[in-house]
Every structure is written in C-alpha cells, then in structure tokens.
mmCIF file as gemmi writes it, N, C-alpha and C atoms, coordinates in Angstrom:
data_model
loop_
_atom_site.group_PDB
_atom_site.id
_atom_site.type_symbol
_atom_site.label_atom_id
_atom_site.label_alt_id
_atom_site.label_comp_id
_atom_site.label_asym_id
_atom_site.label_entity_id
_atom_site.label_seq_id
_atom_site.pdbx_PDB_ins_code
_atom_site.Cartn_x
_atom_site.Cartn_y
_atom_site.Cartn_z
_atom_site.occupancy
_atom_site.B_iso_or_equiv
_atom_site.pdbx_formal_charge
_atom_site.auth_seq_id
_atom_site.auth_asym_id
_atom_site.pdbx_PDB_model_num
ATOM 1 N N . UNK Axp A 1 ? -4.556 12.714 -2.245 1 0 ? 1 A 1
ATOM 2 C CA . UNK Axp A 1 ? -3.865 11.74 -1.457 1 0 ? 1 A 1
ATOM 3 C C . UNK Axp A 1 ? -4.013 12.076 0.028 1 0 ? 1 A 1
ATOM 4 N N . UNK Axp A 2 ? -4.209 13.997 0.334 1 0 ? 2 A 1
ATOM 5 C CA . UNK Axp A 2 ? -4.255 13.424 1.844 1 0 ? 2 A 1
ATOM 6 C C . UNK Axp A 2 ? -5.904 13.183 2.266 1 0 ? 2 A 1
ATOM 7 N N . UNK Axp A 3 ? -6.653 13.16 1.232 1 0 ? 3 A 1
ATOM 8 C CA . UNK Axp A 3 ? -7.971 12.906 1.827 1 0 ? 3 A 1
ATOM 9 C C . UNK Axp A 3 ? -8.228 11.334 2.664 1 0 ? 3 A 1
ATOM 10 N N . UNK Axp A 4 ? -7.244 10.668 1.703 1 0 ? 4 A 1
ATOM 11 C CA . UNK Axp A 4 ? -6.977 9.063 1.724 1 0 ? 4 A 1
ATOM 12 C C . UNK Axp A 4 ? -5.629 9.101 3.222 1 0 ? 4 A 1
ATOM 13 N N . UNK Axp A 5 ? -5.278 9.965 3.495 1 0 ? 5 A 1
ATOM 14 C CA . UNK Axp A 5 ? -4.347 9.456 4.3 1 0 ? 5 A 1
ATOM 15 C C . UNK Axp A 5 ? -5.54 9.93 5.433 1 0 ? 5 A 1
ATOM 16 N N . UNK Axp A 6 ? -6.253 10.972 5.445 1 0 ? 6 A 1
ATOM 17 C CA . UNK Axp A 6 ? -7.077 11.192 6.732 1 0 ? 6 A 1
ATOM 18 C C . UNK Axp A 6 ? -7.951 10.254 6.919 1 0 ? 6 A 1
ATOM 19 N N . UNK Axp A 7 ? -8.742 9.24 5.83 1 0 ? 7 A 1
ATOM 20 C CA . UNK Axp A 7 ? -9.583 8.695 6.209 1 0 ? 7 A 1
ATOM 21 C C . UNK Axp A 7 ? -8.888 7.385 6.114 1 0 ? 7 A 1
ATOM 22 N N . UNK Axp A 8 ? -7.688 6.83 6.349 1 0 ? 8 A 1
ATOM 23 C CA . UNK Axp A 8 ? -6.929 6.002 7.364 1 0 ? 8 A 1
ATOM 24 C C . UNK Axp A 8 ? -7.139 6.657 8.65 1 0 ? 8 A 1
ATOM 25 N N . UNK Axp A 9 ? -6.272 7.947 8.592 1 0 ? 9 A 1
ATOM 26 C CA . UNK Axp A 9 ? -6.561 7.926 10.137 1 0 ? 9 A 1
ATOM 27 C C . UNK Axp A 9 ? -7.901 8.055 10.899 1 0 ? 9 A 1
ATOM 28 N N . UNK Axp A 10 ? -8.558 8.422 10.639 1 0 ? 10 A 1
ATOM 29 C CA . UNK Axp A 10 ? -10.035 8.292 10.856 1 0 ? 10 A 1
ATOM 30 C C . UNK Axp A 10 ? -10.444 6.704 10.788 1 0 ? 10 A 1
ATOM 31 N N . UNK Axp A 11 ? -9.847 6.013 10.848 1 0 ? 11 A 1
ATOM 32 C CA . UNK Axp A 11 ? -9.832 4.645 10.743 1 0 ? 11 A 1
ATOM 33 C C . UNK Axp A 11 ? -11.61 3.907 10.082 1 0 ? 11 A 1
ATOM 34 N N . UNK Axp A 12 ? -11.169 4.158 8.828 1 0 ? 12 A 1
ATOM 35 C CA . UNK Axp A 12 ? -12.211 4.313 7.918 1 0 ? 12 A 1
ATOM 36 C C . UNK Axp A 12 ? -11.768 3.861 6.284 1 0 ? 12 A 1
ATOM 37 N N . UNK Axp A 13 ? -10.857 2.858 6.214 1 0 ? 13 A 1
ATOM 38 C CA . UNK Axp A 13 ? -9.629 1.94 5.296 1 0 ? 13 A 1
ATOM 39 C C . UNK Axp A 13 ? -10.797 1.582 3.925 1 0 ? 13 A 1
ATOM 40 N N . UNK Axp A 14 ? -12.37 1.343 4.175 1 0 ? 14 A 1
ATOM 41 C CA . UNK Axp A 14 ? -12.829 1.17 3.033 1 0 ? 14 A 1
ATOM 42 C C . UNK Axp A 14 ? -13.213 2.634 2.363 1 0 ? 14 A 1
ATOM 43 N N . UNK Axp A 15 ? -13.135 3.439 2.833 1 0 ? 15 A 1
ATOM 44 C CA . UNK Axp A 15 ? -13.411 4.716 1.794 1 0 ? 15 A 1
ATOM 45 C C . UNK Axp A 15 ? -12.03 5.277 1.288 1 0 ? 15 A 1
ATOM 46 N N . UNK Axp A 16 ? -10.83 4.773 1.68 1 0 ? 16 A 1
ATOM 47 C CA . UNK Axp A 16 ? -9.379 5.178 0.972 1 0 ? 16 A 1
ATOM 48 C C . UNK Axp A 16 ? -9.38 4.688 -0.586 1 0 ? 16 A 1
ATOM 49 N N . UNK Axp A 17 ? -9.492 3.671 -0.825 1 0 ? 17 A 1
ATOM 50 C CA . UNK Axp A 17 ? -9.808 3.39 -2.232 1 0 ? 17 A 1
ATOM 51 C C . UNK Axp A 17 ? -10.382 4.329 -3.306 1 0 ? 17 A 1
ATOM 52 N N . UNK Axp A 18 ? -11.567 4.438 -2.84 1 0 ? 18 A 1
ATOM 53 C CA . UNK Axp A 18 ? -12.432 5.654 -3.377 1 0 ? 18 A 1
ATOM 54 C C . UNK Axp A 18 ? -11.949 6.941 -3.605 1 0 ? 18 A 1
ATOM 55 N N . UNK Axp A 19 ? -11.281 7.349 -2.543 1 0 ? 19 A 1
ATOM 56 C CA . UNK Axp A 19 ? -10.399 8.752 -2.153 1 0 ? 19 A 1
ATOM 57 C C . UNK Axp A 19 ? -8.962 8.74 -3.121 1 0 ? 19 A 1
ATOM 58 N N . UNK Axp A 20 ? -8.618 7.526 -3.746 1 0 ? 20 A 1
ATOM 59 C CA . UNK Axp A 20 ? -7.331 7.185 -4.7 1 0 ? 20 A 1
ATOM 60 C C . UNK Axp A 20 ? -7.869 7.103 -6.299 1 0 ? 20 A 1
ATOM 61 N N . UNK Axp A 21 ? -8.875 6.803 -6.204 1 0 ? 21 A 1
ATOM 62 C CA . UNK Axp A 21 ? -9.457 6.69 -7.816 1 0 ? 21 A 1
ATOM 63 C C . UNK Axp A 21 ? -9.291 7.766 -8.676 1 0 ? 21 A 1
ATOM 64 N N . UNK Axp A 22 ? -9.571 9.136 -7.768 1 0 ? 22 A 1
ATOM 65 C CA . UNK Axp A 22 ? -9.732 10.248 -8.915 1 0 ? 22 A 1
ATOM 66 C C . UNK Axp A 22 ? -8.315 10.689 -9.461 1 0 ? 22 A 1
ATOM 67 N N . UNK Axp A 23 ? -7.275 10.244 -8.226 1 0 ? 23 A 1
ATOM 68 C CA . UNK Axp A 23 ? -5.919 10.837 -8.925 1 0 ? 23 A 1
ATOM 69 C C . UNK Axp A 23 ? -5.349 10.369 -10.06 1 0 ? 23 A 1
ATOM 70 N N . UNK Axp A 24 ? -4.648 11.552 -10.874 1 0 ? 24 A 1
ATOM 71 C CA . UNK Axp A 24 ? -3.744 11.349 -11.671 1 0 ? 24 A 1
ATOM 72 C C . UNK Axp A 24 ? -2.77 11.34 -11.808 1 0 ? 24 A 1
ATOM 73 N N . UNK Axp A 25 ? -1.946 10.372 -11.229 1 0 ? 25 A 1
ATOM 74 C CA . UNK Axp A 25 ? -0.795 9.999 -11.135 1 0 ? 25 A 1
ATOM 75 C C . UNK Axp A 25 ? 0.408 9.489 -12.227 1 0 ? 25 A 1
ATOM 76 N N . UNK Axp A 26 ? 1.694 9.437 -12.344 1 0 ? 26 A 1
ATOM 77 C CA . UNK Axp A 26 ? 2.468 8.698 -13.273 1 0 ? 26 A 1
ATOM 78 C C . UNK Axp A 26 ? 2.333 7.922 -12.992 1 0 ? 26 A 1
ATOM 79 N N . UNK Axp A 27 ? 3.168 6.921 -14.548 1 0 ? 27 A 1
ATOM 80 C CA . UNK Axp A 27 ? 2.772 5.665 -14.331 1 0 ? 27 A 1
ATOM 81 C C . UNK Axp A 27 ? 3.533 4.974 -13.184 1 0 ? 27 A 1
ATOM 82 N N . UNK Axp A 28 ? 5.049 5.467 -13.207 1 0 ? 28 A 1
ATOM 83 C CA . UNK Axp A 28 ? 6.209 5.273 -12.067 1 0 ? 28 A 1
ATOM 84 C C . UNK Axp A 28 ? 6.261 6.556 -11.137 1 0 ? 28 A 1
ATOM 85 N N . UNK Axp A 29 ? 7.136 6.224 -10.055 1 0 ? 29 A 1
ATOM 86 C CA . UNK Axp A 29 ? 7.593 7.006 -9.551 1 0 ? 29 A 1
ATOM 87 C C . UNK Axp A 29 ? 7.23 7.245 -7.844 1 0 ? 29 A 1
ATOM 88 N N . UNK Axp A 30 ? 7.05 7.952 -7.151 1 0 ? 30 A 1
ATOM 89 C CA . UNK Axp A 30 ? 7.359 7.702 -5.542 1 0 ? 30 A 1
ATOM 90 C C . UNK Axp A 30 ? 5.621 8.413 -5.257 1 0 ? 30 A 1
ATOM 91 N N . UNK Axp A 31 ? 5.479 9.003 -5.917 1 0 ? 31 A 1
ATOM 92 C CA . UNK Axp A 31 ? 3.79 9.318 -5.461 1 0 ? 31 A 1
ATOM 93 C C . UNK Axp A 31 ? 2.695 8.403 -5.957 1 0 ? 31 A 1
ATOM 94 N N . UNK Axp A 32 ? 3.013 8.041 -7.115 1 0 ? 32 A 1
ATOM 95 C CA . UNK Axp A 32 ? 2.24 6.378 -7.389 1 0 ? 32 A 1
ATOM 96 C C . UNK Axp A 32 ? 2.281 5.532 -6.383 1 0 ? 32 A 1
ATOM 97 N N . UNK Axp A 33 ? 3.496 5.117 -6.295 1 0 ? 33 A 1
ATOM 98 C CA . UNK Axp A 33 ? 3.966 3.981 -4.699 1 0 ? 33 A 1
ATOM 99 C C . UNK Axp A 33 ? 3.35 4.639 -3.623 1 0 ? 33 A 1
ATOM 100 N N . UNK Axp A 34 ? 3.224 5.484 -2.985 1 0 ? 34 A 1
ATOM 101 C CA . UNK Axp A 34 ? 2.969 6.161 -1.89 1 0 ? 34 A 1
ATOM 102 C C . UNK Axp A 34 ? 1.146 5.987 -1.854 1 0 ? 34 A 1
ATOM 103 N N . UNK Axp A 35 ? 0.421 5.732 -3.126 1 0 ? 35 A 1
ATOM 104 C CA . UNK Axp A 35 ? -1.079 6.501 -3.167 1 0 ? 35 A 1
ATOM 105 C C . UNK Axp A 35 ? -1.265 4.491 -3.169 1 0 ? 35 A 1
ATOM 106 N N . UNK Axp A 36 ? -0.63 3.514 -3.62 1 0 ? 36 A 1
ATOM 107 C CA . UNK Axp A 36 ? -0.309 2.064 -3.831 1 0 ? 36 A 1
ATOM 108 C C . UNK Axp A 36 ? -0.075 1.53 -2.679 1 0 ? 36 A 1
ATOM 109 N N . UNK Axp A 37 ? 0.975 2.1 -1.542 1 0 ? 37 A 1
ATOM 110 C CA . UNK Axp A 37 ? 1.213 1.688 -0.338 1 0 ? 37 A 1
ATOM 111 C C . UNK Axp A 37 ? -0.436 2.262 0.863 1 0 ? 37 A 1
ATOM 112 N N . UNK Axp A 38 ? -1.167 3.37 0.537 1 0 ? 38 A 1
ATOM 113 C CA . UNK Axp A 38 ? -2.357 3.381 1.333 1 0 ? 38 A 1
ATOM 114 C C . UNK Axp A 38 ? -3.009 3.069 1.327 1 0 ? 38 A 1
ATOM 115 N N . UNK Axp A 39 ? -3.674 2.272 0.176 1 0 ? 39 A 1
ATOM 116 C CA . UNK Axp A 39 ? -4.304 1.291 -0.517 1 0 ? 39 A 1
ATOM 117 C C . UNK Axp A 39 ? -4.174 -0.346 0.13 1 0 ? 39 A 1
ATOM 118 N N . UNK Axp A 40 ? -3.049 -0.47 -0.178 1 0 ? 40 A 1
ATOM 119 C CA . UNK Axp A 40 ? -2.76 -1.857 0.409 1 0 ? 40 A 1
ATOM 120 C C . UNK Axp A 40 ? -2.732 -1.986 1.959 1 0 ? 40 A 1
ATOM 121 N N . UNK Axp A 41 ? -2.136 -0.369 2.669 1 0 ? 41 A 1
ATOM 122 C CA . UNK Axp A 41 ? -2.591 -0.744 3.846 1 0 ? 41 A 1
ATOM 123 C C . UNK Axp A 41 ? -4.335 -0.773 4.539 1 0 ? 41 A 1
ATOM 124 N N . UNK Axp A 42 ? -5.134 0.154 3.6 1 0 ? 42 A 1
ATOM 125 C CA . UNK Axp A 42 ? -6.585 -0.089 3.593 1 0 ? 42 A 1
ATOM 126 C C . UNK Axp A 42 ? -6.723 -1.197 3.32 1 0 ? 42 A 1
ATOM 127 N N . UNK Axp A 43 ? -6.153 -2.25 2.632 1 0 ? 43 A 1
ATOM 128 C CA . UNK Axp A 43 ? -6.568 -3.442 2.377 1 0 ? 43 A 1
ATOM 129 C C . UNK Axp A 43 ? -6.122 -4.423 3.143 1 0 ? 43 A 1
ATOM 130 N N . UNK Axp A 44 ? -5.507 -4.14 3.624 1 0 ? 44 A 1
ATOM 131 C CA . UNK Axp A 44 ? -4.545 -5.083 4.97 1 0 ? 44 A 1
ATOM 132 C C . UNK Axp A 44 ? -5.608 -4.878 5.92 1 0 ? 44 A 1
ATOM 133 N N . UNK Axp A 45 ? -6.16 -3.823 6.433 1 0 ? 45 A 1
ATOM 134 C CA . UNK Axp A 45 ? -7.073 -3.503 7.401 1 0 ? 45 A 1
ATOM 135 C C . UNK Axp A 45 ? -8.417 -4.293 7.386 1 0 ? 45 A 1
ATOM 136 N N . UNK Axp A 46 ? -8.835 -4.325 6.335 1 0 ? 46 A 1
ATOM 137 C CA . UNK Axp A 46 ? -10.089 -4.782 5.658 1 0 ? 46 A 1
ATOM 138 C C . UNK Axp A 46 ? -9.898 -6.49 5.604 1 0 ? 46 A 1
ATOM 139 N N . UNK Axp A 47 ? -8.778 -7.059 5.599 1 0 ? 47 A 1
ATOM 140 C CA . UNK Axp A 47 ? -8.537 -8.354 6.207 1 0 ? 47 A 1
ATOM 141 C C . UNK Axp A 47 ? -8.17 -9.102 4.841 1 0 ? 47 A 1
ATOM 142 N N . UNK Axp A 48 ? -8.148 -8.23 3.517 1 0 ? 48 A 1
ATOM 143 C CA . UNK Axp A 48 ? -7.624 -8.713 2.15 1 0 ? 48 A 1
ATOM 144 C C . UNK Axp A 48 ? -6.352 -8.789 1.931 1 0 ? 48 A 1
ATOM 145 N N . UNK Axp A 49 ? -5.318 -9.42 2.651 1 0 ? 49 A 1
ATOM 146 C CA . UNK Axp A 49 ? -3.903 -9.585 2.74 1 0 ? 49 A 1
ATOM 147 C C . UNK Axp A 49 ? -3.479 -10.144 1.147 1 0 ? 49 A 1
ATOM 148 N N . UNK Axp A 50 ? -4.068 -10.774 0.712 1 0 ? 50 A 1
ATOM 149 C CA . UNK Axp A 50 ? -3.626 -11.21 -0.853 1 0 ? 50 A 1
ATOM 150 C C . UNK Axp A 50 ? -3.167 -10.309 -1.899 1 0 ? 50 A 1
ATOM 151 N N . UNK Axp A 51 ? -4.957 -9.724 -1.548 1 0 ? 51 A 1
ATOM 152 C CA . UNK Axp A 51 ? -4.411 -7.28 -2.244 1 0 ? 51 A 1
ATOM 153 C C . UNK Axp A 51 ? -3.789 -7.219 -1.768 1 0 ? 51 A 1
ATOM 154 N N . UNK Axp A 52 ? -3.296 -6.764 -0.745 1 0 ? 52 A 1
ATOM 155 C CA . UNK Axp A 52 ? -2.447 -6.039 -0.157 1 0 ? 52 A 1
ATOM 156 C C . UNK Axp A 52 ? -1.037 -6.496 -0.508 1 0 ? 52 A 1
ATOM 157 N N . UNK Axp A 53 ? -0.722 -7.898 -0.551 1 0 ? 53 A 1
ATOM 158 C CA . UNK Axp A 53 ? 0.641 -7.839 -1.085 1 0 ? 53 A 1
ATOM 159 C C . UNK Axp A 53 ? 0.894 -7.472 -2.182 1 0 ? 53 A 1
ATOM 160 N N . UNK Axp A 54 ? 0.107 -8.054 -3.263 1 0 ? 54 A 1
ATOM 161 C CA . UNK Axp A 54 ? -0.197 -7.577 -4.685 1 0 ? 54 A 1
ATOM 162 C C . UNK Axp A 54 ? -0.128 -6.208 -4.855 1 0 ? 54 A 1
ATOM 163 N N . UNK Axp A 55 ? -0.534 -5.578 -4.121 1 0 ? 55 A 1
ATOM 164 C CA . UNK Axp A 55 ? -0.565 -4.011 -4.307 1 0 ? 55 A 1
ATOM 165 C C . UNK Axp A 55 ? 1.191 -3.446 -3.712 1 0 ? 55 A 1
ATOM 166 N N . UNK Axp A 56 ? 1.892 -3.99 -2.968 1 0 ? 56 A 1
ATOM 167 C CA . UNK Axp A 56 ? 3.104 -3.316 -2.207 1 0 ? 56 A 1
ATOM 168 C C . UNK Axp A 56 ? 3.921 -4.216 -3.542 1 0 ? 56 A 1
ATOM 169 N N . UNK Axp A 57 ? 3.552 -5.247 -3.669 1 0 ? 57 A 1
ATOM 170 C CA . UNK Axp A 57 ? 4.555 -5.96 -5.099 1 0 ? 57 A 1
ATOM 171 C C . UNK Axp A 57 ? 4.602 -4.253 -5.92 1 0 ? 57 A 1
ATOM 172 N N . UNK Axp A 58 ? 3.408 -4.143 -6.725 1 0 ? 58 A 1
ATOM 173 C CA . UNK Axp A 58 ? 2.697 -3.082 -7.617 1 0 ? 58 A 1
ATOM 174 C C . UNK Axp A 58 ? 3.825 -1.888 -7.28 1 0 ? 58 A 1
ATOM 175 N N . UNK Axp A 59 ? 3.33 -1.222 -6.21 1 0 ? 59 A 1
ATOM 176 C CA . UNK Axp A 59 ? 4.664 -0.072 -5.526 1 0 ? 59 A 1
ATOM 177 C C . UNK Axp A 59 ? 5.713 -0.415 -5.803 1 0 ? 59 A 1
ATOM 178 N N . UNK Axp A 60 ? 6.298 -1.15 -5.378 1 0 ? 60 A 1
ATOM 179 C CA . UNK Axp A 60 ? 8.115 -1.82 -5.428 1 0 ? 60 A 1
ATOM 180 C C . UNK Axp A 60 ? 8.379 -1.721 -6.999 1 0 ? 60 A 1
ATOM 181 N N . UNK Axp A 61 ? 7.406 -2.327 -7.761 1 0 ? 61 A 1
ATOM 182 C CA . UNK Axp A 61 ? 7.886 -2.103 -8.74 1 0 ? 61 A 1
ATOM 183 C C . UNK Axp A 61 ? 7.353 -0.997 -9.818 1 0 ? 61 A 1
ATOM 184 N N . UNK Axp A 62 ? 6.946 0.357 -8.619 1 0 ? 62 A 1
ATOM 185 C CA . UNK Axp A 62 ? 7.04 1.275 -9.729 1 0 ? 62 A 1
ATOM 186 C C . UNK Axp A 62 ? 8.289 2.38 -8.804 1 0 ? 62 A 1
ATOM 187 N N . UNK Axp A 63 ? 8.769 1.895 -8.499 1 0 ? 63 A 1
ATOM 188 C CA . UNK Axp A 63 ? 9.844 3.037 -7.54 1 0 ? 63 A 1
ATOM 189 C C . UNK Axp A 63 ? 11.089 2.355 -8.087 1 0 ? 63 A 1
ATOM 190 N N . UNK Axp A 64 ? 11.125 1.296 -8.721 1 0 ? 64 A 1
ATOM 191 C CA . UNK Axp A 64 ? 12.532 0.887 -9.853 1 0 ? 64 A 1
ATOM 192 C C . UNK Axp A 64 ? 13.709 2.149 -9.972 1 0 ? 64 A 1
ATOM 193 N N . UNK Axp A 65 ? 14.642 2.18 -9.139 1 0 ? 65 A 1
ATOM 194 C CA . UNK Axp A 65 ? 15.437 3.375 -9.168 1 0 ? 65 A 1
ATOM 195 C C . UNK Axp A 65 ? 15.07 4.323 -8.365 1 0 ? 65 A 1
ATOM 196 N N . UNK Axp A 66 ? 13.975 4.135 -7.474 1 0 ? 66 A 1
ATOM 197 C CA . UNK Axp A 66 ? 13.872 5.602 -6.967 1 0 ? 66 A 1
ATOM 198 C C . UNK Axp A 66 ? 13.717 5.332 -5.03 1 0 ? 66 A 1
ATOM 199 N N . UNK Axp A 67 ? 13.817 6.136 -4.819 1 0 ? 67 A 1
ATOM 200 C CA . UNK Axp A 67 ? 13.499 6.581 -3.208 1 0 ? 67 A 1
ATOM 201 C C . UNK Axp A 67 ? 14.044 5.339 -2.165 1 0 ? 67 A 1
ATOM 202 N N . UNK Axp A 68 ? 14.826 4.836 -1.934 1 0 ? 68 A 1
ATOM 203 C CA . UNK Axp A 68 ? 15.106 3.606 -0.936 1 0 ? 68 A 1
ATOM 204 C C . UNK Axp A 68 ? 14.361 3.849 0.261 1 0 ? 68 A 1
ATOM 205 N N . UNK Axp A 69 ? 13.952 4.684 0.789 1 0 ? 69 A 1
ATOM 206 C CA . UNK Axp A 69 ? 13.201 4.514 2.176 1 0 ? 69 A 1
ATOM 207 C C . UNK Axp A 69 ? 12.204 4.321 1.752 1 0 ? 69 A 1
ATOM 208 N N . UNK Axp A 70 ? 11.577 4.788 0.337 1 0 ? 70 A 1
ATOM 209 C CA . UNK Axp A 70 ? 10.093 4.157 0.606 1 0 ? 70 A 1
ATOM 210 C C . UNK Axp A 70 ? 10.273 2.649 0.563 1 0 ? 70 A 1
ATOM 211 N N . UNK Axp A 71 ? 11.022 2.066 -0.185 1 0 ? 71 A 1
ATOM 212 C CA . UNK Axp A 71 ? 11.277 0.478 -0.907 1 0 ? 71 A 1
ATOM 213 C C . UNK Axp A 71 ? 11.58 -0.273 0.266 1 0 ? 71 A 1
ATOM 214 N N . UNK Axp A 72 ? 12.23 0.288 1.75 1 0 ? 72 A 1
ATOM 215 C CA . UNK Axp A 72 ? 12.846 -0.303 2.999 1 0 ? 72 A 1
ATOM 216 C C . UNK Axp A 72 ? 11.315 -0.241 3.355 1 0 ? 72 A 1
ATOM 217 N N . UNK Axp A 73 ? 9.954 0.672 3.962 1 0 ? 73 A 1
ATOM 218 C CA . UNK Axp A 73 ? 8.8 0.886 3.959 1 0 ? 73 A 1
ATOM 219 C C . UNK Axp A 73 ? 7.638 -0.389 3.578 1 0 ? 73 A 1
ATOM 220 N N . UNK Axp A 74 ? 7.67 -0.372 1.886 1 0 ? 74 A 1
ATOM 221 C CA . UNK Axp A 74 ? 7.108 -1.53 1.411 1 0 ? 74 A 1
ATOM 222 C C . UNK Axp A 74 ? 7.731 -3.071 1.744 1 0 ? 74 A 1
ATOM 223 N N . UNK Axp A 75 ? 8.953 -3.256 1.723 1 0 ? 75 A 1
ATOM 224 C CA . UNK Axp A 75 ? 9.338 -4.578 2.151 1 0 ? 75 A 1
ATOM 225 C C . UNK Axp A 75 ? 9.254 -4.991 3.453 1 0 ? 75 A 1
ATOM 226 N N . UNK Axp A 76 ? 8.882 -3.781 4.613 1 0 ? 76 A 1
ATOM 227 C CA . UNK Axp A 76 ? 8.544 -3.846 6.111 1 0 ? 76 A 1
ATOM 228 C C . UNK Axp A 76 ? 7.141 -4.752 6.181 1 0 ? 76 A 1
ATOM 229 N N . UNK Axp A 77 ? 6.232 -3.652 5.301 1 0 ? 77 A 1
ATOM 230 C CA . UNK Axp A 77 ? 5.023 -4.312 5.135 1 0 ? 77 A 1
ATOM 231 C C . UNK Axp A 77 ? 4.97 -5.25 4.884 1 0 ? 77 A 1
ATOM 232 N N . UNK Axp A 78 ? 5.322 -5.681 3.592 1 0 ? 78 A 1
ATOM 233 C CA . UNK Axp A 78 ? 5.569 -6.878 3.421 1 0 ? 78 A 1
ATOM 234 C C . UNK Axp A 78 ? 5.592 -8.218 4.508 1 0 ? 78 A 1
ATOM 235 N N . UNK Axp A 79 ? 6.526 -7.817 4.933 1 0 ? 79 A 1
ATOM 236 C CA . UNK Axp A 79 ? 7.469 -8.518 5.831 1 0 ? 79 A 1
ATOM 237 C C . UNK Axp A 79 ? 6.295 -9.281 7.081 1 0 ? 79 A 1
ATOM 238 N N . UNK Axp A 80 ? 6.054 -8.008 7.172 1 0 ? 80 A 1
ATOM 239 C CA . UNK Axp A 80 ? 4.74 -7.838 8.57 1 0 ? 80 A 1
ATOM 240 C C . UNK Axp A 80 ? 3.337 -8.804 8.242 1 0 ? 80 A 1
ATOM 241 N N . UNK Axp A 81 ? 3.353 -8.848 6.729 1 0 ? 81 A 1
ATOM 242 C CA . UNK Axp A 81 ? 1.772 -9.296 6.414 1 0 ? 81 A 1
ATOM 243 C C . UNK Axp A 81 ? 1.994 -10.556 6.051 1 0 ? 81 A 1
ATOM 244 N N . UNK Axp A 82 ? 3.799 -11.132 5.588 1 0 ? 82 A 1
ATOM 245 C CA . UNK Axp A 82 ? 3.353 -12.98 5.8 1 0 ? 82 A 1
ATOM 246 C C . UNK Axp A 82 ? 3.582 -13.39 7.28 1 0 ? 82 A 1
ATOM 247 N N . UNK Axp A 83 ? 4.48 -12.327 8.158 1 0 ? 83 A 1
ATOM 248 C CA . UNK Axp A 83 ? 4.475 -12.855 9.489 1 0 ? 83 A 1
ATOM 249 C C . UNK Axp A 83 ? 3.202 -13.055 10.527 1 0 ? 83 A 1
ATOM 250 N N . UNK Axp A 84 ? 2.204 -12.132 10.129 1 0 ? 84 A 1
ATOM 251 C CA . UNK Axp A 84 ? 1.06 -12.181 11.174 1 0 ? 84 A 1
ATOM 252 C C . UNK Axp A 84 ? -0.312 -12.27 10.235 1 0 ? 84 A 1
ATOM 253 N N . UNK Axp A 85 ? -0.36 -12.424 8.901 1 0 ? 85 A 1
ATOM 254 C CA . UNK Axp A 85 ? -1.75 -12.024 8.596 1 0 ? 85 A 1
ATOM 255 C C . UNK Axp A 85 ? -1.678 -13.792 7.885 1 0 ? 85 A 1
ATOM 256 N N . UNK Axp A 86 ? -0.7 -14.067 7.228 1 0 ? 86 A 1
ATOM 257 C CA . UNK Axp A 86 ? -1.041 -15.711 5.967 1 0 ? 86 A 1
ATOM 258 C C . UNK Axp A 86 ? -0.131 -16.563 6.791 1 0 ? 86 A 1
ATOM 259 N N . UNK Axp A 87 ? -1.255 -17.47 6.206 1 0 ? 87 A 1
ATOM 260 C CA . UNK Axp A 87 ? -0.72 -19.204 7.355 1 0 ? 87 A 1
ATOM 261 C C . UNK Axp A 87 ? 0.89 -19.087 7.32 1 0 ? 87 A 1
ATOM 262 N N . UNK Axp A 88 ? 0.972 -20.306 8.347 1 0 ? 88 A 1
ATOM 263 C CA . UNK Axp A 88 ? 2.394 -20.582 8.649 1 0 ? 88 A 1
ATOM 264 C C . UNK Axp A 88 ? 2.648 -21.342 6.97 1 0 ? 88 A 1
ATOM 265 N N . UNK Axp A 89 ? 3.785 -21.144 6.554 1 0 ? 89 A 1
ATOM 266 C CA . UNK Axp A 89 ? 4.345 -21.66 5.57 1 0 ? 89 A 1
ATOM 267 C C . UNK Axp A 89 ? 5.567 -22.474 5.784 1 0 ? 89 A 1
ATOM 268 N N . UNK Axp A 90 ? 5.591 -22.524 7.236 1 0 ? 90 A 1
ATOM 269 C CA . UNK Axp A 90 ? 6.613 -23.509 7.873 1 0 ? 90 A 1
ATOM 270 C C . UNK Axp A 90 ? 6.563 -25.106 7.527 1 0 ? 90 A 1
C-alpha cells in the first residue's frame, strides 16, 4: 500500500492500480477502504469519475461499523467529485 501511496505522490495515478493488485487484503475493514479510497483517487485523476465513485461507494461499504474518520474522508470525496468533476444535475 505505500508503494501505491508514493506513486500518487509521484503523481503517477495510472501505476497505483497495479501497485493494489498484489495485496491481500480482508474482505471488510479499514485497510481494504484505505487501498479502495487510492484507487478511486487514481481514478479521479485519470478523469474516470464514474470508478471513482463506484469505488468510494465499494469503501463505505466495507468500513460498515468501523473507523468514522475514514467514512467522514470517503463522503468528502464524494462530495468533491459530483461538485466539480459530473454535470450539473441542477
């Protein structure tokens, strides 16, 4: 996971994917969401806002009971990617 968080910062969002594949993760829980939330923000970057919500949906609902700051985190995103990335729905 931090190979995938460096090559965000290295601002380099299509090789994070790749860098998430090999882990073995649970099926729930706050390091799933966490390896789900870098993903979607690689995919937010990459200009695939559709993944990307799909994927922070995915997170939210594997942290069911767990961690509230990450869940305040994902619904930010959220928040952020129908305000500036998908048409007005006004």
């Amino acid at each position: 996971m931090a190979r995938a968080e460096l090559l965000q910062l290295l601002g380099r969002p299509e090789a994070v994917g790749d860098a998430l594949q090999g882990l073995h993760l649970a099926r729930h829980g706050p390091a799933r969401a966490y390896a789900q939330q870098l993903l979607a923000d690689a995919r937010e970057k990459q200009g695939d806002s559709d993944f990307a919500l799909a994927t922070y949906r995915e997170a939210l609902e594997t942290l069911t009971g767990s961690l509230p700051l990450r869940q305040v985190v994902l619904y930010q995103r959220m928040s952020y990617l129908h305000i500036t990335r998908l048409p007005d729905l006004a």
